[in-house]
C-alpha positions in Angstrom: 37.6 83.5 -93.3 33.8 82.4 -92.8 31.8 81.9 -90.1 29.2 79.2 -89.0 26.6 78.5 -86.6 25.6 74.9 -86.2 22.2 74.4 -83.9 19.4 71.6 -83.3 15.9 72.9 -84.0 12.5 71.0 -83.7 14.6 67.6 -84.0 16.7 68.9 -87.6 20.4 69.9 -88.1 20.7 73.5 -89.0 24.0 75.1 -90.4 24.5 78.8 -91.5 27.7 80.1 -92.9 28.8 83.5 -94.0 31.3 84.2 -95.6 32.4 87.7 -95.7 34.3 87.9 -98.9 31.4 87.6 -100.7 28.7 88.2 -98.2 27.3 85.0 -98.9 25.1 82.6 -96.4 24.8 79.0 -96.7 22.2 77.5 -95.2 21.7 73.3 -94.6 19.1 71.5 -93.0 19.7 68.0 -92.1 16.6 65.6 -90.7 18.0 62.2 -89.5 21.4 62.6 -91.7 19.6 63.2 -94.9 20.1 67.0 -96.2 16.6 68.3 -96.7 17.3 71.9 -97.6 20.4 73.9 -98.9 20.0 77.4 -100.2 22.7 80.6 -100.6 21.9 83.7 -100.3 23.2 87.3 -100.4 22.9 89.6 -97.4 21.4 93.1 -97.6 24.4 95.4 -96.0 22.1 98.3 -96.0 19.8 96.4 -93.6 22.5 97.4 -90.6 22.8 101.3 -90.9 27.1 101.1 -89.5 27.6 97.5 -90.6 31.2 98.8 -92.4 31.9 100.2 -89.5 30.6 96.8 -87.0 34.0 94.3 -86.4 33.8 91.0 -88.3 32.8 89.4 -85.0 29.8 91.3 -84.6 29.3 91.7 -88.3 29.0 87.4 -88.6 26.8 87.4 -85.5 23.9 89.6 -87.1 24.2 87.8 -91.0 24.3 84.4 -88.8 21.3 85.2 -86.6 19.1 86.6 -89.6 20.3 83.4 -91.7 18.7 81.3 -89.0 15.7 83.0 -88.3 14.5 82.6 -91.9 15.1 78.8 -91.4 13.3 78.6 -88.0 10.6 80.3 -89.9 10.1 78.0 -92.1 10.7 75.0 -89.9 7.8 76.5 -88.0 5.4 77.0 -90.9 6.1 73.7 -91.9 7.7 74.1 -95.4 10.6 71.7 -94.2 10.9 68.5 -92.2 8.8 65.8 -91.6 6.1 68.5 -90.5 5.5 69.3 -93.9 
């Protein structure tokens, strides 16, 4: 079972999905149907003190939302889109 958030942000396609087999999080940016950005990453359990203990519902929503904020990031600062 994985779980994804798809959102607009300053005009691009964002996706994040986590999968919670491996604890995995894909992340996609798409600019005017052209992917610009793809990267995987591992999350950090021990960044949530009772994540074991969180249900996958709330467990996806916090790997999700920090997945996205590191793309908004670096949508903001420019390091992708047509910003850049």
């Amino acid at each position: 079972m994985s779980n994804e958030l798809k959102f607009e942000y300053e005009g691009m396609e964002v996706s994040i999905t986590y999968d919670p087999s491996t604890n995995k999080v894909k992340r996609t940016v798409t600019e005017s149907g052209t992917e610009i950005h793809s990267d995987e990453l591992t999350f950090d359990k021990s960044l949530v003190a009772s994540f074991d203990v969180m249900s996958a519902e709330e467990q996806a929503k916090i790997v999700t939302a920090w997945g996205s904020a590191g793309i908004k990031t670096r949508i903001e600062e420019g390091q992708l889109g047509s910003k850049k």
